[in-house]
N, C-alpha and C positions, 0 to 999 in steps of 0.2 A: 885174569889173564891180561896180560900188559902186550901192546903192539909195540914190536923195536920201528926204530925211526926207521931204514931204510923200507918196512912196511908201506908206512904212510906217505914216503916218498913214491913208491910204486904206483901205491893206490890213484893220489892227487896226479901223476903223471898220466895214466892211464884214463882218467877222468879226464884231464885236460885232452887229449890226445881225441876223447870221444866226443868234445864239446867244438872242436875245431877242426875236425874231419866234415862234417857238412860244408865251410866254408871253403875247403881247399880243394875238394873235387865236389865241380859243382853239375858233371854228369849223373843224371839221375840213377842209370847201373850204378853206379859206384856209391852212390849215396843209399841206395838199395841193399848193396851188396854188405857194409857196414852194419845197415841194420841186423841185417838175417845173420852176420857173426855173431853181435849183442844177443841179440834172440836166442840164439844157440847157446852161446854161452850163460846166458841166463837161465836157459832149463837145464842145460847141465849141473850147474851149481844146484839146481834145487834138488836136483835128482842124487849129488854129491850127500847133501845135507841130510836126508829123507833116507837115503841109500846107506852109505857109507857111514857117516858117524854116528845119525839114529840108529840104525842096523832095522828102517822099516822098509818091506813090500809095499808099497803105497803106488798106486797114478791118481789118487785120488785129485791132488793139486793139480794137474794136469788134465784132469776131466772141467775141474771148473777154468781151466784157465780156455779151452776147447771152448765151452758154452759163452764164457765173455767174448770170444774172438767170432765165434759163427751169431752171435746178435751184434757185433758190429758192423760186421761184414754184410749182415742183413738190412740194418740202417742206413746204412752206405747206401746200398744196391736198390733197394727196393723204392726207399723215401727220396735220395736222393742228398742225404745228411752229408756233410764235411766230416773229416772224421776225427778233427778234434771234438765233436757233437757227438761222435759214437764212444768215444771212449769212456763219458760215465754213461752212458748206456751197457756198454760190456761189464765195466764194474758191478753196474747195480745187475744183470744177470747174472753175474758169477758167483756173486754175493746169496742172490733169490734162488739158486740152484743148491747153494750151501746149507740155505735154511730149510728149503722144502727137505732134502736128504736128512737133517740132520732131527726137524719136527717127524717125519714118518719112521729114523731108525728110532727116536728114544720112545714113540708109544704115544706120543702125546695131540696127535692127529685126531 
């Protein structure tokens, strides 16, 4: 499958546009508010992919994405972490949530 150029033009636009939105409004609503579009659009599309052209029932992705976000959030709050500091902590939960599900469905626990 080949991407036509105005594709790519889209893309890199969009990209750009996500890279220079924090500097242009530098009220935090709005730098907030940006994110949680990303955000959305971002499980959207997962839910697109998974849903739609898979053709699978799944929140599986969405369960661990759940467990990375509430150990970050935990980090954060409890320890007192930056949350650049939480985010490989979220990953490595999401990840350790993946594996415990995945050693207890195959049997091998």
């Amino acid at each position: 499958m080949s991407a036509t150029r105005p594709s790519w033009l889209l893309h890199g636009l969009l990209l750009l546009i996500a890279l220079v939105f924090p500097l242009l409004f530098s009220s935090p609503f709005m730098v907030n508010f940006g994110v949680l579009a990303l955000f959305y659009a971002f499980i959207g599309q997962s839910w697109n992919i998974a849903g739609g052209f898979a053709g699978q029932l799944s929140f599986g992705h969405v369960a661990f994405f759940g467990v990375g976000a509430y150990a970050s959030t935990m980090v954060q709050m409890r320890l007192g972490w930056n949350h650049w500091l939480g985010l490989p902590v979220s990953a490595l939960a999401g990840a350790a949530a993946g594996w415990l599900i995945a050693v207890l469905r195959s049997g091998q626990a």
